[in-house]
PDB file with SEQRES, HELIX, SHEET and CRYST1 records, atoms N, CA, C and O in Angstrom:
SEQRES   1 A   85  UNK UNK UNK UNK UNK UNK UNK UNK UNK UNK UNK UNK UNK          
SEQRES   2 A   85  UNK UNK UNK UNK UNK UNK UNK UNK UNK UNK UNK UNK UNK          
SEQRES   3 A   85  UNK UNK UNK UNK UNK UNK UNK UNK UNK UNK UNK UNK UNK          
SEQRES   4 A   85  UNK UNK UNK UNK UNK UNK UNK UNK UNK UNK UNK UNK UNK          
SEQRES   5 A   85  UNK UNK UNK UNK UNK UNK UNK UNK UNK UNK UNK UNK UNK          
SEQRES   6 A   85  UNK UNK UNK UNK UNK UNK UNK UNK UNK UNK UNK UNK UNK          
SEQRES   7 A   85  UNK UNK UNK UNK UNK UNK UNK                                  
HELIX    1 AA1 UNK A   18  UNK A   20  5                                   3    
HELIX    2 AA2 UNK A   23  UNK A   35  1                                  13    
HELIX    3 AA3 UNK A   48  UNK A   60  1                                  13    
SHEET    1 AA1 3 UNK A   2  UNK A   3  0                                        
SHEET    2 AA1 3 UNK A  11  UNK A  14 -1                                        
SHEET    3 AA1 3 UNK A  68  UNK A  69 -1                                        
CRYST1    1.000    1.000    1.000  90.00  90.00  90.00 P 1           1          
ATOM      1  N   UNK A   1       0.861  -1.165   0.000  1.00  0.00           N  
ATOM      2  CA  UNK A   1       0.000   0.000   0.000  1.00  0.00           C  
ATOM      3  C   UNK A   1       0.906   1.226   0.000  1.00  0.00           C  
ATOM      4  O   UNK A   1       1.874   1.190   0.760  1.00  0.00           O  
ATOM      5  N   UNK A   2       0.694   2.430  -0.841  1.00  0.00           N  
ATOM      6  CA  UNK A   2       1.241   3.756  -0.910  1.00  0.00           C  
ATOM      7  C   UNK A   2       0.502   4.566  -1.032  1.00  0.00           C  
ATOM      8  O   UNK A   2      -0.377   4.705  -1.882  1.00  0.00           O  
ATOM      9  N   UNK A   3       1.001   5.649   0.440  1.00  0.00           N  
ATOM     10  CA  UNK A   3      -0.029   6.598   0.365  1.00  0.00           C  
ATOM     11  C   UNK A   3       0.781   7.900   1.001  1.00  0.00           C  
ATOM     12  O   UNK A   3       1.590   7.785   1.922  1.00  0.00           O  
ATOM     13  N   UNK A   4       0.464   9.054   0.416  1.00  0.00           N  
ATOM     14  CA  UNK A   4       0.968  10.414   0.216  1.00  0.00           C  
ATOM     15  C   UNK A   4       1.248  10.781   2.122  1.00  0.00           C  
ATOM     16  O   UNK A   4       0.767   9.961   2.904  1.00  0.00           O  
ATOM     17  N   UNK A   5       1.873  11.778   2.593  1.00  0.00           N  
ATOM     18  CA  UNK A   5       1.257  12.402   3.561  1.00  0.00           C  
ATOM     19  C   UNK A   5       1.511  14.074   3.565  1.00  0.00           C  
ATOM     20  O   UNK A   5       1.893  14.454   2.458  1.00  0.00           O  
ATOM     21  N   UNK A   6       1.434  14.738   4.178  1.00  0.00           N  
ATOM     22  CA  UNK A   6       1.201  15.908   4.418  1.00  0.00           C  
ATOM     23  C   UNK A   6       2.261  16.786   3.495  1.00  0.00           C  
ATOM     24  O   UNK A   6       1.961  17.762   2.807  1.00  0.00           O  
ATOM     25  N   UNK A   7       3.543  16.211   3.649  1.00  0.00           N  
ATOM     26  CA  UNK A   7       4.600  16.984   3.214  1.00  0.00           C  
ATOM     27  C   UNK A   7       5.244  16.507   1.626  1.00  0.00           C  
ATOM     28  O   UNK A   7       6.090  17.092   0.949  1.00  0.00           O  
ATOM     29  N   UNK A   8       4.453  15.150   1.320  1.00  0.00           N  
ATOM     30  CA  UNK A   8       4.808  15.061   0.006  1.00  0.00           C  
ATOM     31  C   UNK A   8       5.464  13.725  -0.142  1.00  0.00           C  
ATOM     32  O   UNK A   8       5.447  13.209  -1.260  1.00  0.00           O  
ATOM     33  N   UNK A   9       6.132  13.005   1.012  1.00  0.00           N  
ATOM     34  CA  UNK A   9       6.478  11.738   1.350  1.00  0.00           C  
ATOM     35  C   UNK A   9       5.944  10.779   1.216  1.00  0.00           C  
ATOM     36  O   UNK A   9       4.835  10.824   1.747  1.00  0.00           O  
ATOM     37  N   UNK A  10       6.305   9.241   0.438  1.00  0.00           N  
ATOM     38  CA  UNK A  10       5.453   8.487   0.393  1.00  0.00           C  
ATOM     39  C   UNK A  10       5.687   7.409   1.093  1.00  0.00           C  
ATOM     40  O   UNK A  10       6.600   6.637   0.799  1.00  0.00           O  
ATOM     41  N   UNK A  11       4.688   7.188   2.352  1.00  0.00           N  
ATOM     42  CA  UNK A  11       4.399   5.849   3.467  1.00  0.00           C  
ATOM     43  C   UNK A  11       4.376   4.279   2.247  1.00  0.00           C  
ATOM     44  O   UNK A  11       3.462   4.155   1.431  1.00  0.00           O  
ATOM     45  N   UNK A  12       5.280   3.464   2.336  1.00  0.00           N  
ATOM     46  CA  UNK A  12       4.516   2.233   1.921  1.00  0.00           C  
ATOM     47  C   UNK A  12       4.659   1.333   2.770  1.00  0.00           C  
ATOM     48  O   UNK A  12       5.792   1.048   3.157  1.00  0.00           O  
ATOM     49  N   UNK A  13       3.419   0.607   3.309  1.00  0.00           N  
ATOM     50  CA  UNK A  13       3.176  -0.056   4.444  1.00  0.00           C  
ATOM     51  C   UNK A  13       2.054  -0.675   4.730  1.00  0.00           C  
ATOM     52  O   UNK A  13       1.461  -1.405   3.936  1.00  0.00           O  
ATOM     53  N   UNK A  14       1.601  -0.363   6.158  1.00  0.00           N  
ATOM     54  CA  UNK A  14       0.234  -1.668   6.326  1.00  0.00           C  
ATOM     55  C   UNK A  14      -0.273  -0.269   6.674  1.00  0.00           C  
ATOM     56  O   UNK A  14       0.417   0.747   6.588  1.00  0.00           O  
ATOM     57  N   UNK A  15      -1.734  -0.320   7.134  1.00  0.00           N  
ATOM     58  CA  UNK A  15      -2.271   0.362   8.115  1.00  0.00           C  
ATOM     59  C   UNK A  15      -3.088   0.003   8.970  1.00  0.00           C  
ATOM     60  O   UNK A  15      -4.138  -0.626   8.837  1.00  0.00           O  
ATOM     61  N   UNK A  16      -2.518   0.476  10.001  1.00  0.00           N  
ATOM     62  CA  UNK A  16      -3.126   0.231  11.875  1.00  0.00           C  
ATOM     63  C   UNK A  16      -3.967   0.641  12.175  1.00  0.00           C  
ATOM     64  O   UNK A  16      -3.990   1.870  12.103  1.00  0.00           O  
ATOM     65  N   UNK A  17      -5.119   0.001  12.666  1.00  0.00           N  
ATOM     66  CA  UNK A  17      -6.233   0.850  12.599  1.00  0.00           C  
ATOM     67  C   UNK A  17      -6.631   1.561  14.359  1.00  0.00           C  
ATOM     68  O   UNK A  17      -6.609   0.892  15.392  1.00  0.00           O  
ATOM     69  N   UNK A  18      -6.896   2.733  14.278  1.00  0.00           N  
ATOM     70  CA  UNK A  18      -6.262   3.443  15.533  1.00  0.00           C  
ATOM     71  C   UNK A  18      -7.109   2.837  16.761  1.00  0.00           C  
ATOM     72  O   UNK A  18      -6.715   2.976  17.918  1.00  0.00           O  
ATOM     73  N   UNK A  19      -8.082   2.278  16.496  1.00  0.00           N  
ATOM     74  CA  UNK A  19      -8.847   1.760  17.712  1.00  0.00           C  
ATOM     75  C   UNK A  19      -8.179   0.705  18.012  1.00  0.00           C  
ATOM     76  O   UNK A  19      -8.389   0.441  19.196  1.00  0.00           O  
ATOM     77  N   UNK A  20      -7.170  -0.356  17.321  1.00  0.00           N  
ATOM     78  CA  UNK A  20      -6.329  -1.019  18.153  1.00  0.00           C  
ATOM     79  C   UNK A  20      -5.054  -0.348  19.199  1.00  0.00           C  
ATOM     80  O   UNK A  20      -4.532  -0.993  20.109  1.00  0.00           O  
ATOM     81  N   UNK A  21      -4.835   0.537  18.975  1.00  0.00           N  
ATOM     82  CA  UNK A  21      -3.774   1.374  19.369  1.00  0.00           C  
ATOM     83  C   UNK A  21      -4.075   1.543  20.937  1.00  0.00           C  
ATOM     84  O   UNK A  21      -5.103   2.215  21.020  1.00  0.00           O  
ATOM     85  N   UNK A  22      -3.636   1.233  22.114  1.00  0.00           N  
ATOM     86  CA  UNK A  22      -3.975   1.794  23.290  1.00  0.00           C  
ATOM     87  C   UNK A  22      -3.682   3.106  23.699  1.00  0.00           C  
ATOM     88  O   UNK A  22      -2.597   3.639  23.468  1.00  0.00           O  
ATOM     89  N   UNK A  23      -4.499   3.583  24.227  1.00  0.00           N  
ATOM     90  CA  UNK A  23      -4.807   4.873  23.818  1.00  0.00           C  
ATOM     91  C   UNK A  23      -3.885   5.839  24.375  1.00  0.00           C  
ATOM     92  O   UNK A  23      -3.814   6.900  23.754  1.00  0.00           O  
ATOM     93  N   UNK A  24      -3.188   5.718  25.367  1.00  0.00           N  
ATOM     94  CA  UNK A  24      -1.759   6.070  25.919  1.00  0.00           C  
ATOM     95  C   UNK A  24      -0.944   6.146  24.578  1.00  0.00           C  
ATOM     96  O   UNK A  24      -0.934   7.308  24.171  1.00  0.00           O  
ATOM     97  N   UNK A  25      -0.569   5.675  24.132  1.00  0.00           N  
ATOM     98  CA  UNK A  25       0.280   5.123  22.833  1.00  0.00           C  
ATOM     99  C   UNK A  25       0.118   5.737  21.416  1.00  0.00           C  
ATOM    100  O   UNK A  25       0.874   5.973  20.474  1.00  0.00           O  
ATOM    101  N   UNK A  26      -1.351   5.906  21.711  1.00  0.00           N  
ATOM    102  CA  UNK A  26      -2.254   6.847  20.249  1.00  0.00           C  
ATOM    103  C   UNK A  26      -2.088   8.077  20.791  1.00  0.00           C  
ATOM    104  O   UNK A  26      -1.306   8.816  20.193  1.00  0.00           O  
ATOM    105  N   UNK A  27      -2.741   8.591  21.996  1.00  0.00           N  
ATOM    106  CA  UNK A  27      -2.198  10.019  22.285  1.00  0.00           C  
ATOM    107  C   UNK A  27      -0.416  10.692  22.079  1.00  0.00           C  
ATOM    108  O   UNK A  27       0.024  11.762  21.658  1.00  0.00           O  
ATOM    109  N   UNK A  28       0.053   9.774  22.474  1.00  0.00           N  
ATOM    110  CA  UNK A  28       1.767  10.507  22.517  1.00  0.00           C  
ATOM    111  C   UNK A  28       2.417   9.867  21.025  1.00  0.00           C  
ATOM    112  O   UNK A  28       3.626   9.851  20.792  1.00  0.00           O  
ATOM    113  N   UNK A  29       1.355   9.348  20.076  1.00  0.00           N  
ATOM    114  CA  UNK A  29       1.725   9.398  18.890  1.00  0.00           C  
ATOM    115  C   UNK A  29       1.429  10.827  17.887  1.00  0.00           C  
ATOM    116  O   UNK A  29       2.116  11.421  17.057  1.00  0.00           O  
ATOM    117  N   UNK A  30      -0.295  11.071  18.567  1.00  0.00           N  
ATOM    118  CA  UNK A  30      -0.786  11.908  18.201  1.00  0.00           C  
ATOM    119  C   UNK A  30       0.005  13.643  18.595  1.00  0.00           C  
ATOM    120  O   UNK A  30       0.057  14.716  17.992  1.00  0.00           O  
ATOM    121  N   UNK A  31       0.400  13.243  19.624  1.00  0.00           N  
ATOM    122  CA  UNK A  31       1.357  14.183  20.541  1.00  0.00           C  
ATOM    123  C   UNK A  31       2.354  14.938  19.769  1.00  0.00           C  
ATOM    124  O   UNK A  31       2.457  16.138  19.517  1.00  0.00           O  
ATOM    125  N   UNK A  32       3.267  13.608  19.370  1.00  0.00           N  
ATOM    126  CA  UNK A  32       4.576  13.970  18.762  1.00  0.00           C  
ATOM    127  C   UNK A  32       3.841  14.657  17.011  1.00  0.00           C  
ATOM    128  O   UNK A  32       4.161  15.806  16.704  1.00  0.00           O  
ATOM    129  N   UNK A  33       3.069  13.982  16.204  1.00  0.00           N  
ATOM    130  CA  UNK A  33       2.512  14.539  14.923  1.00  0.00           C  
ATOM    131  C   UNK A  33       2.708  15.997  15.098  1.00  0.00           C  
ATOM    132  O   UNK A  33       3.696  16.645  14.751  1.00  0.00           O  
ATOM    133  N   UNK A  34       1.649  16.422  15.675  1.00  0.00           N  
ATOM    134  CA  UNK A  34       1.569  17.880  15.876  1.00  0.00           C  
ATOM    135  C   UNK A  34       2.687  18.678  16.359  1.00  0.00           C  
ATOM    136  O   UNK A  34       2.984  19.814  15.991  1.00  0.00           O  
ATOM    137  N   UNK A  35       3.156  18.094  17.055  1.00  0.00           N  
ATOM    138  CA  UNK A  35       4.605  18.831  17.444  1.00  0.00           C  
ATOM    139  C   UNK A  35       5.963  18.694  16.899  1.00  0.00           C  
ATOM    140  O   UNK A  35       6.876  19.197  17.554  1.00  0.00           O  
ATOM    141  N   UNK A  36       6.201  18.162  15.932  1.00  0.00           N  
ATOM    142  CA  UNK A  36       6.875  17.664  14.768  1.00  0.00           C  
ATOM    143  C   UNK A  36       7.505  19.517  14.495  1.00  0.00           C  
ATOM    144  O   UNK A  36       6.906  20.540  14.825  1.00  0.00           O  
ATOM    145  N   UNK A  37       8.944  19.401  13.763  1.00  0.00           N  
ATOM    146  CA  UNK A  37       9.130  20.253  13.050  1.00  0.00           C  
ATOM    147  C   UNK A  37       8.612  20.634  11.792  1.00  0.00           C  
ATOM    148  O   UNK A  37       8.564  19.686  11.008  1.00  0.00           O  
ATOM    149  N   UNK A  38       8.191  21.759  11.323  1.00  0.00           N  
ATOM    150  CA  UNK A  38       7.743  21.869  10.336  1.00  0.00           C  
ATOM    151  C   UNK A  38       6.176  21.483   9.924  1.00  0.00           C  
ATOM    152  O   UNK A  38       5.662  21.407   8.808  1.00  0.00           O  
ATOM    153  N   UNK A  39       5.517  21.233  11.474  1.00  0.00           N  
ATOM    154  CA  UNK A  39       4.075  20.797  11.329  1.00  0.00           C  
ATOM    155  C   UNK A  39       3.415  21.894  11.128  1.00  0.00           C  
ATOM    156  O   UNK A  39       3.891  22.702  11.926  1.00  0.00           O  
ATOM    157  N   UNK A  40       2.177  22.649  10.219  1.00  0.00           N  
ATOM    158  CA  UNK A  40       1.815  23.884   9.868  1.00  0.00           C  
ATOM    159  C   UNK A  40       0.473  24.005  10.411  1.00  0.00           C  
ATOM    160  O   UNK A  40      -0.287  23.213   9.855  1.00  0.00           O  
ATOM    161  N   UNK A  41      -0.043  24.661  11.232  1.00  0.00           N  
ATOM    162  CA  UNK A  41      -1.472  24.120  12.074  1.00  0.00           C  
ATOM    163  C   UNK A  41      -2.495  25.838  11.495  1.00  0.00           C  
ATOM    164  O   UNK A  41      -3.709  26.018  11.603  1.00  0.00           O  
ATOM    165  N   UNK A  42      -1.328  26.932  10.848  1.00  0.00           N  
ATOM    166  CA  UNK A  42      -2.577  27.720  10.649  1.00  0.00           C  
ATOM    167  C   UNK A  42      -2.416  28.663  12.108  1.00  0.00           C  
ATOM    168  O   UNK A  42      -1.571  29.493  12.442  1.00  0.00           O  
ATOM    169  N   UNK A  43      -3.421  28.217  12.675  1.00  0.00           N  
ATOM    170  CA  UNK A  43      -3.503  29.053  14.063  1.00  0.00           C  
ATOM    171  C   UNK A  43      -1.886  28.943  15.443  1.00  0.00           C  
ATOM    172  O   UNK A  43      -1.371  27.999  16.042  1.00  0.00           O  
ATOM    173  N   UNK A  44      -1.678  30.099  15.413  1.00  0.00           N  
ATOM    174  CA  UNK A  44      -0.294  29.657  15.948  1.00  0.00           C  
ATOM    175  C   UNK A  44      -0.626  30.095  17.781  1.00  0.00           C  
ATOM    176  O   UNK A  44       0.193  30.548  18.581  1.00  0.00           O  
ATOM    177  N   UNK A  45      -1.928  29.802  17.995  1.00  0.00           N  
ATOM    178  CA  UNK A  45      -2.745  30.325  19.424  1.00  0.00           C  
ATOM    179  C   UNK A  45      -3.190  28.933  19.722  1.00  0.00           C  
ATOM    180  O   UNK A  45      -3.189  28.477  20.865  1.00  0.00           O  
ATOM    181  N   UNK A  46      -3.648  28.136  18.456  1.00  0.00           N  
ATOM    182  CA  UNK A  46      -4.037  26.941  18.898  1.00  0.00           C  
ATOM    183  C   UNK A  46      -3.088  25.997  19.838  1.00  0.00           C  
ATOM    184  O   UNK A  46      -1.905  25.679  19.716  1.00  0.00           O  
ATOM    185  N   UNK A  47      -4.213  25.626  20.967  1.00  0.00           N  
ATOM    186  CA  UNK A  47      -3.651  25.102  21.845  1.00  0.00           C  
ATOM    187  C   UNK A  47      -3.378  23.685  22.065  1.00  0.00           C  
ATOM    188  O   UNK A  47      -4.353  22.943  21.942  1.00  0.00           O  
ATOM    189  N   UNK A  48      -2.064  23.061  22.415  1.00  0.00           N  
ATOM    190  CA  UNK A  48      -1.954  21.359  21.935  1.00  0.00           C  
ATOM    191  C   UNK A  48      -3.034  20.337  22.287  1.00  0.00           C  
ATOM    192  O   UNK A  48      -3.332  19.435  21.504  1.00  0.00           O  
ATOM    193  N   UNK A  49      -3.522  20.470  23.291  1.00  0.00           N  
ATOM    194  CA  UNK A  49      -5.032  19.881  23.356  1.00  0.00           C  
ATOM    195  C   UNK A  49      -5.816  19.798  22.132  1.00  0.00           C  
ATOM    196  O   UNK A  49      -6.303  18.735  21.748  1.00  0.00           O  
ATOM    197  N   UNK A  50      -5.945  20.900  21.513  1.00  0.00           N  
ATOM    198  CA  UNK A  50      -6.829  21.322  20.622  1.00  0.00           C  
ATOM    199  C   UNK A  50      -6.421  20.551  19.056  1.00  0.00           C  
ATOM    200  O   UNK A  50      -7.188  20.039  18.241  1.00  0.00           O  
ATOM    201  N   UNK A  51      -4.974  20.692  19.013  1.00  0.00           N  
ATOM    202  CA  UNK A  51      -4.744  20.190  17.745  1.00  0.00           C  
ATOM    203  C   UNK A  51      -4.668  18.844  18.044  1.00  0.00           C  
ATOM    204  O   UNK A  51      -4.629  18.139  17.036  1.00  0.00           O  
ATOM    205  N   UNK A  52      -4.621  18.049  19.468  1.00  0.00           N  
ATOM    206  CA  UNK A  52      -4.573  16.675  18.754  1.00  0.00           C  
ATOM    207  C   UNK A  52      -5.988  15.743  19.375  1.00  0.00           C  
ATOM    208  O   UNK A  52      -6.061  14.515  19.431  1.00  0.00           O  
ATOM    209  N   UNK A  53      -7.027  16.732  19.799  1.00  0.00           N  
ATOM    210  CA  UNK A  53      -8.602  16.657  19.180  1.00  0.00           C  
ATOM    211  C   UNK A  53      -9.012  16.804  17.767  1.00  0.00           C  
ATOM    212  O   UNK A  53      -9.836  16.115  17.165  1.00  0.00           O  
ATOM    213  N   UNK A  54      -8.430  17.639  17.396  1.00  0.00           N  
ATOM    214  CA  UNK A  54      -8.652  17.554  15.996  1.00  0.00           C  
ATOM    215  C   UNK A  54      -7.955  16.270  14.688  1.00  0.00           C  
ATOM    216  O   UNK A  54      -8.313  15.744  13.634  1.00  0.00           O  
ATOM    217  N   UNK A  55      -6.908  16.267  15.528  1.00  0.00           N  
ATOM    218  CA  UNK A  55      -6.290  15.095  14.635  1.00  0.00           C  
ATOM    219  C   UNK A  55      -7.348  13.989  15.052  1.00  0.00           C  
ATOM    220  O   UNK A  55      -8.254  13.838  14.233  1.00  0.00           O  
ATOM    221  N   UNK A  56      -7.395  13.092  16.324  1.00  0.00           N  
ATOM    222  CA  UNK A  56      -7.902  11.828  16.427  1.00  0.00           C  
ATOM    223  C   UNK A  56      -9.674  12.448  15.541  1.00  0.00           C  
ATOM    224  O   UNK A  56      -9.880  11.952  14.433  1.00  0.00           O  
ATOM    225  N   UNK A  57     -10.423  13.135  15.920  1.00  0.00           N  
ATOM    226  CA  UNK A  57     -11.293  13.651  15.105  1.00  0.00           C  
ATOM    227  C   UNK A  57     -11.523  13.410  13.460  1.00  0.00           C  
ATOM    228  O   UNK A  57     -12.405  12.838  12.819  1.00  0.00           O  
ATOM    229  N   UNK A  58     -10.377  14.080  13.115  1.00  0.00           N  
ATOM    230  CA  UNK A  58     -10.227  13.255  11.465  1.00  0.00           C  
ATOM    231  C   UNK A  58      -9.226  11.369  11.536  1.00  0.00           C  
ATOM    232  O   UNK A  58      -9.471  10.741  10.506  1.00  0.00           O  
ATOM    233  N   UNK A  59      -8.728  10.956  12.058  1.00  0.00           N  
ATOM    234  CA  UNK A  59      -8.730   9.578  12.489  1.00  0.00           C  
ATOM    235  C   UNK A  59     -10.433   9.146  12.029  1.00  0.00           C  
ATOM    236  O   UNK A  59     -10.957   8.734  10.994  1.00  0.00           O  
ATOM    237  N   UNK A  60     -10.891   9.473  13.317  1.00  0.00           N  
ATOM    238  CA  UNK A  60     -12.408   8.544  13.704  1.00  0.00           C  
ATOM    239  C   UNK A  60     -13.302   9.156  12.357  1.00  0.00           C  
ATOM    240  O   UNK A  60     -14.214   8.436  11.950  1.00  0.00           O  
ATOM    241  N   UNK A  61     -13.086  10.310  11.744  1.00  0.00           N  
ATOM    242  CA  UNK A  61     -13.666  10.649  10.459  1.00  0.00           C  
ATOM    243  C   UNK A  61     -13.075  10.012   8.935  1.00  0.00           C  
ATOM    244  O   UNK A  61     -13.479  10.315   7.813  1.00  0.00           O  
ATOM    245  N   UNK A  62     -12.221   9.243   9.224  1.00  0.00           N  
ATOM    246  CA  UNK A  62     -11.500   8.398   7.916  1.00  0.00           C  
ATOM    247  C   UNK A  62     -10.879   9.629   7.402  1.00  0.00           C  
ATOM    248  O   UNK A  62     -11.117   9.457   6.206  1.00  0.00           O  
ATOM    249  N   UNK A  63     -10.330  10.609   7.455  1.00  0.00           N  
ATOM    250  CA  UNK A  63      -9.443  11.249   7.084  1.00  0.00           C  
ATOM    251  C   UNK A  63      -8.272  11.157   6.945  1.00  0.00           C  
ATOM    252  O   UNK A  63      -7.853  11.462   5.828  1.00  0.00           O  
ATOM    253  N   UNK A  64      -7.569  10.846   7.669  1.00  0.00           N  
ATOM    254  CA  UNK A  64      -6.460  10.472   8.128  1.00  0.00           C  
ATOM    255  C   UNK A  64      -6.911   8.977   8.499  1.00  0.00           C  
ATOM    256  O   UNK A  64      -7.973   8.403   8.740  1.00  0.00           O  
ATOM    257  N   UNK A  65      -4.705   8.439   8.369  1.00  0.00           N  
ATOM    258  CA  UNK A  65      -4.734   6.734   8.724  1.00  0.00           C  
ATOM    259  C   UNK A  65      -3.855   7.349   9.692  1.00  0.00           C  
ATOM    260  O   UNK A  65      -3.597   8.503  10.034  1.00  0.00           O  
ATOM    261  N   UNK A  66      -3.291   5.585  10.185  1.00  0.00           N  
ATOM    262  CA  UNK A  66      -1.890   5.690  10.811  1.00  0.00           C  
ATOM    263  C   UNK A  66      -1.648   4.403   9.848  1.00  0.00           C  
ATOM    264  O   UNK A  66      -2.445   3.487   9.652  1.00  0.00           O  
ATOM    265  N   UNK A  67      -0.024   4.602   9.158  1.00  0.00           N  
ATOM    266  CA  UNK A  67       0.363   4.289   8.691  1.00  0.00           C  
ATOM    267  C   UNK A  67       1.842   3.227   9.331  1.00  0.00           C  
ATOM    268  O   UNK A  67       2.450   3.824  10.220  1.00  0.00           O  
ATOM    269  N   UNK A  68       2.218   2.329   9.113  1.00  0.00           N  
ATOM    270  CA  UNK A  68       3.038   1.617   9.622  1.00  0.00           C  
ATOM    271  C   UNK A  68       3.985   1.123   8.494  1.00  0.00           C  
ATOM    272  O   UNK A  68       3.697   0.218   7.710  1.00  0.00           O  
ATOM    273  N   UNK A  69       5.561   2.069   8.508  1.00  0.00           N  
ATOM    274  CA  UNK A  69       6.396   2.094   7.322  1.00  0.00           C  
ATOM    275  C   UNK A  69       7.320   1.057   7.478  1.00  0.00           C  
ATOM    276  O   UNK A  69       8.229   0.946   8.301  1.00  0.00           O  
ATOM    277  N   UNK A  70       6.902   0.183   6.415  1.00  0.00           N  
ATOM    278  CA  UNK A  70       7.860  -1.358   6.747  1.00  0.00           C  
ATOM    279  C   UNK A  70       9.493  -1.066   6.122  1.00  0.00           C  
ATOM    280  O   UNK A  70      10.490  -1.779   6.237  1.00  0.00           O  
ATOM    281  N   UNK A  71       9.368  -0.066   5.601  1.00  0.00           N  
ATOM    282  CA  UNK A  71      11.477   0.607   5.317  1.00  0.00           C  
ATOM    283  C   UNK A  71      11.726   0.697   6.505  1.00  0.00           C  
ATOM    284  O   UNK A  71      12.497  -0.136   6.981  1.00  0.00           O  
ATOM    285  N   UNK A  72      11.162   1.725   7.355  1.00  0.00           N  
ATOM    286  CA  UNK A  72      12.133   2.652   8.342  1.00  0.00           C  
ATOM    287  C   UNK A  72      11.292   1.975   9.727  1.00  0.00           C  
ATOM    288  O   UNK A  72      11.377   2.571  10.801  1.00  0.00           O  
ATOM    289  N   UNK A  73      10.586   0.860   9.630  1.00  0.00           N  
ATOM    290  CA  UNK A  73       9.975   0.624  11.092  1.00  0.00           C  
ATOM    291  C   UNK A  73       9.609   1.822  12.262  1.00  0.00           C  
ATOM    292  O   UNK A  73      10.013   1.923  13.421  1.00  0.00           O  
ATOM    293  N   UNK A  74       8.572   2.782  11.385  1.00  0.00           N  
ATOM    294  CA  UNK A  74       8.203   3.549  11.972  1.00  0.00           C  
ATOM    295  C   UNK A  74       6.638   4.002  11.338  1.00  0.00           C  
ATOM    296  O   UNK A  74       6.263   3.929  10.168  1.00  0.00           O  
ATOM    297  N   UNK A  75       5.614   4.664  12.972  1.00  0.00           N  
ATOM    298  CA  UNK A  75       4.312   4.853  12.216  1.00  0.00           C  
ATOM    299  C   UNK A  75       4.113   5.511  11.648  1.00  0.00           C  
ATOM    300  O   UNK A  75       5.244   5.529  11.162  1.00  0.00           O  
ATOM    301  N   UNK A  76       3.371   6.621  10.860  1.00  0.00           N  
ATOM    302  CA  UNK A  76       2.869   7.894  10.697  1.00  0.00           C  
ATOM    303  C   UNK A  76       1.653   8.027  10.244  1.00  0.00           C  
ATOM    304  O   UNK A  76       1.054   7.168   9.596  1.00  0.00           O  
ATOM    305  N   UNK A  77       1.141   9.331  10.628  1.00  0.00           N  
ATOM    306  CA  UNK A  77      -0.166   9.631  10.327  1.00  0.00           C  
ATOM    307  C   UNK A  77      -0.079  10.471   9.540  1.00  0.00           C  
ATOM    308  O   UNK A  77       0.402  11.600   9.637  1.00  0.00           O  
ATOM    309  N   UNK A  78      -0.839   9.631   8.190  1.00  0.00           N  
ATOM    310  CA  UNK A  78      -1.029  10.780   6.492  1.00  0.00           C  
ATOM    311  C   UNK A  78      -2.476  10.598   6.405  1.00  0.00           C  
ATOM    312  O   UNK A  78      -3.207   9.798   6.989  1.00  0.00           O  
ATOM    313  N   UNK A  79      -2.710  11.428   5.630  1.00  0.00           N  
ATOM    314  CA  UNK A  79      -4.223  11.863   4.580  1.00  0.00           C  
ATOM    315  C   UNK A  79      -4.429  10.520   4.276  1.00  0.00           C  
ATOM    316  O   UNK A  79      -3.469   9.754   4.362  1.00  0.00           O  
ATOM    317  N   UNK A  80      -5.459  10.131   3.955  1.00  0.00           N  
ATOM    318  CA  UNK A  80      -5.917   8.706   3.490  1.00  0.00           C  
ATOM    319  C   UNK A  80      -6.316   9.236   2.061  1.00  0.00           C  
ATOM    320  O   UNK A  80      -6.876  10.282   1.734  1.00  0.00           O  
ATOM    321  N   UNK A  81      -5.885   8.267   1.380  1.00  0.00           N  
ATOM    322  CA  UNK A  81      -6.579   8.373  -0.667  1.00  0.00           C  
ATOM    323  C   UNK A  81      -7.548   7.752  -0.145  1.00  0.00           C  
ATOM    324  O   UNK A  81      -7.532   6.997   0.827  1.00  0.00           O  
ATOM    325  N   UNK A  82      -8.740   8.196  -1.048  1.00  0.00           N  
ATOM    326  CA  UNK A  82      -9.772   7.738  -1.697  1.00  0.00           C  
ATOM    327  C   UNK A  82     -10.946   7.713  -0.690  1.00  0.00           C  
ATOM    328  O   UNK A  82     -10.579   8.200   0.380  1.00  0.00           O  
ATOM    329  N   UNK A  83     -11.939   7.401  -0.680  1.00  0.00           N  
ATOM    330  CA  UNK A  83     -13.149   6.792   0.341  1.00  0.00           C  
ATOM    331  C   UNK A  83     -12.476   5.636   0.659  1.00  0.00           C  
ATOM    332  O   UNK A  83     -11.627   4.889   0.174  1.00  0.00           O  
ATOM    333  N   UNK A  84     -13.517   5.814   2.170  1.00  0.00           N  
ATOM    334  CA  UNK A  84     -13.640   4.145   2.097  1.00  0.00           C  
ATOM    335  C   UNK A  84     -14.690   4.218   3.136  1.00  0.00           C  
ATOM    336  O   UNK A  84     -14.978   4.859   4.147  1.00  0.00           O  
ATOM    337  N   UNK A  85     -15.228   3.012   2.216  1.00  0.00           N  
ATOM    338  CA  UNK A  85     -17.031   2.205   2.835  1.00  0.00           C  
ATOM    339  C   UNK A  85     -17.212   2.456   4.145  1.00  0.00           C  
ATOM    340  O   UNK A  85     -18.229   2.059   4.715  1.00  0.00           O  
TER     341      UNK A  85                                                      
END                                                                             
């Protein structure tokens, strides 16, 4: 599977679906996303609570995956292609 993410990089891998994720584990994944160098959120008032409500938000909205990169044995969360059912 290959799929784009935010900055233009391409994930090829499985994807994890975040309700297996314990949720300790999904938060300080979600944690580090947003706080990433070079992460662009727009509002520079928005508060980290806020942006990573909004991330799991598009998660549980199929917007976003978490992605699991079988090169570099590491996760990430990109844009999801396409619908899905």
């Amino acid at each position: 599977m290959s799929q784009e993410n935010a900055v233009g990089r391409h994930e090829e891998g499985i994807e994890v679906p975040y309700e297996q994720i314990d949720p300790d584990t999904l938060r300080n994944m979600i944690e580090e996303f947003v706080t990433r160098d070079g992460a662009d959120w727009g509002d520079p008032g928005c508060r980290l609570e806020d942006k990573i409500t909004q991330v799991l938000q598009q998660l549980r909205n199929n917007k976003v995956q978490i992605v699991f990169d079988l090169k570099s044995n590491t996760a990430n969360i990109v844009v999801r292609q396409g619908k899905r059912p």
